[in-house]
LUMSE-464637 format. One record per residue (C-alpha): residue in three letters; chain; x, y, z. Coordinates in steps of 0.02 Angstrom, whole numbers, plus 50000, padded with zeros to 5 digits. Each point is the difference from the previous one (the first is absolute). Layout:
<zapas>
+-----+----+-------+-------+-------+
:  aa : ch :    px :    py :    pz :
+-----+----+-------+-------+-------+
: ALA :  A :     X :     Y :     Z :
...
+-----+----+-------+-------+-------+
</zapas>
This chain:
<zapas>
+-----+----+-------+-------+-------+
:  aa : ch :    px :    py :    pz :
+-----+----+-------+-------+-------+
: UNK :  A : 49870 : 49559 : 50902 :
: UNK :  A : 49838 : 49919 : 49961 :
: UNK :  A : 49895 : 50115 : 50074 :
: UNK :  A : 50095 : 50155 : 49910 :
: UNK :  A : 49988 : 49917 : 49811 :
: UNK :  A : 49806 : 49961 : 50071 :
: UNK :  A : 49977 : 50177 : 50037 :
: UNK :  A : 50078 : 50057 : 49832 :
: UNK :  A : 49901 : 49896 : 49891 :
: UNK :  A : 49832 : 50089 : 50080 :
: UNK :  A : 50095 : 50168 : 49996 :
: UNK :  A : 50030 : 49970 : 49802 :
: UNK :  A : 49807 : 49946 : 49985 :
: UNK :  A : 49938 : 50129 : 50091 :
: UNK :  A : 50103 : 50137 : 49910 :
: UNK :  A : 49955 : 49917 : 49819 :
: UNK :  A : 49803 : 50026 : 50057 :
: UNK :  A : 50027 : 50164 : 50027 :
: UNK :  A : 50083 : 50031 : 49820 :
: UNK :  A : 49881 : 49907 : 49921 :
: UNK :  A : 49877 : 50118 : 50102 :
: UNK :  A : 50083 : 50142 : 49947 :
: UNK :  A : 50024 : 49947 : 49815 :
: UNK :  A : 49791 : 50002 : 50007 :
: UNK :  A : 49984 : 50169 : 50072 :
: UNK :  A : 50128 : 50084 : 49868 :
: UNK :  A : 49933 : 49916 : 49849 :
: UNK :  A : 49817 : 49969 : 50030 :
: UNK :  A : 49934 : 50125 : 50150 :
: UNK :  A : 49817 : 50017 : 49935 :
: UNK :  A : 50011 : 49785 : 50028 :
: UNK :  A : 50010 : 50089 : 50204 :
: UNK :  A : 49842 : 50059 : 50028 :
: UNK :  A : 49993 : 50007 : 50190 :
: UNK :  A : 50166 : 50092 : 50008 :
: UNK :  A : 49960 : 50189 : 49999 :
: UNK :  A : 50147 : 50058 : 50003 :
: UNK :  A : 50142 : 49905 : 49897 :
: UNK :  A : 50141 : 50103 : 50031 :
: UNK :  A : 50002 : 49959 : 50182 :
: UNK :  A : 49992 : 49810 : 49968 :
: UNK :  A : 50143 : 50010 : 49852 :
: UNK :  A : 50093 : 50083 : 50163 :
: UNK :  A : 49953 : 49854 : 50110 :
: UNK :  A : 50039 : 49866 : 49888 :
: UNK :  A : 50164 : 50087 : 49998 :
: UNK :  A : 50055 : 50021 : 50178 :
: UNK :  A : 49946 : 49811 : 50028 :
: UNK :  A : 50106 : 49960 : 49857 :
: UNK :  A : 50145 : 50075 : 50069 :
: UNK :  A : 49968 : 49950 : 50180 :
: UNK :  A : 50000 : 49813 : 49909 :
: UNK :  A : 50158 : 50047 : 49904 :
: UNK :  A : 50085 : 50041 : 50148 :
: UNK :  A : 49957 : 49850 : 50107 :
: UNK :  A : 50075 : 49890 : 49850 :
: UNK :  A : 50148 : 50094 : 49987 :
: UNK :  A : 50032 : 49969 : 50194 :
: UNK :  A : 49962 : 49831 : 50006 :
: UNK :  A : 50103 : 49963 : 49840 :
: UNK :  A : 50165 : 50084 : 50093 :
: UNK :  A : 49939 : 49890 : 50175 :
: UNK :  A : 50008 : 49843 : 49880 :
: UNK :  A : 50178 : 50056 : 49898 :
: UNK :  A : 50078 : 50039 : 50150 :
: UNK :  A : 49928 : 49820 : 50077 :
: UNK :  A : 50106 : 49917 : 49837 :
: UNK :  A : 50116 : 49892 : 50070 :
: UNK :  A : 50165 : 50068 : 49939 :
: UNK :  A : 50086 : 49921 : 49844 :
: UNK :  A : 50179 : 49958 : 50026 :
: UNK :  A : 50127 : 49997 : 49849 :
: UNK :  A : 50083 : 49829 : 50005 :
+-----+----+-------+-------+-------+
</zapas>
């Protein structure tokens, strides 16, 4: 289980880059001067975003369903 909350905590870094990233390109694009063509990056920066998303919502099932089970005593 380690390795799973190991892999999460880079998934959540890695997807909180790419908001940040995409925060920059919506609110400041002439700050992107070597990116022609902004559109196709705000689309980017969105597909990795949910690619990230998903991965985090998988591993977060793995690890609820990994839970030992709570008895009622």
């Amino acid at each position: 289980m380690n390795y799973l909350k190991a892999v999460l905590t880079k998934l959540i870094g890695q997807r909180d880059i790419e908001l940040q990233d995409l925060t920059v390109y919506l609110n400041s694009p002439v700050a992107i001067g070597e990116h022609s063509n902004i559109g196709e990056e705000v689309e980017t920066k969105i597909s990795n975003i949910d690619a990230l998303e998903s991965k985090i919502e998988t591993i977060n099932k793995i690890l609820k369903q990994l839970e030992p089970k709570k008895t009622d005593q």
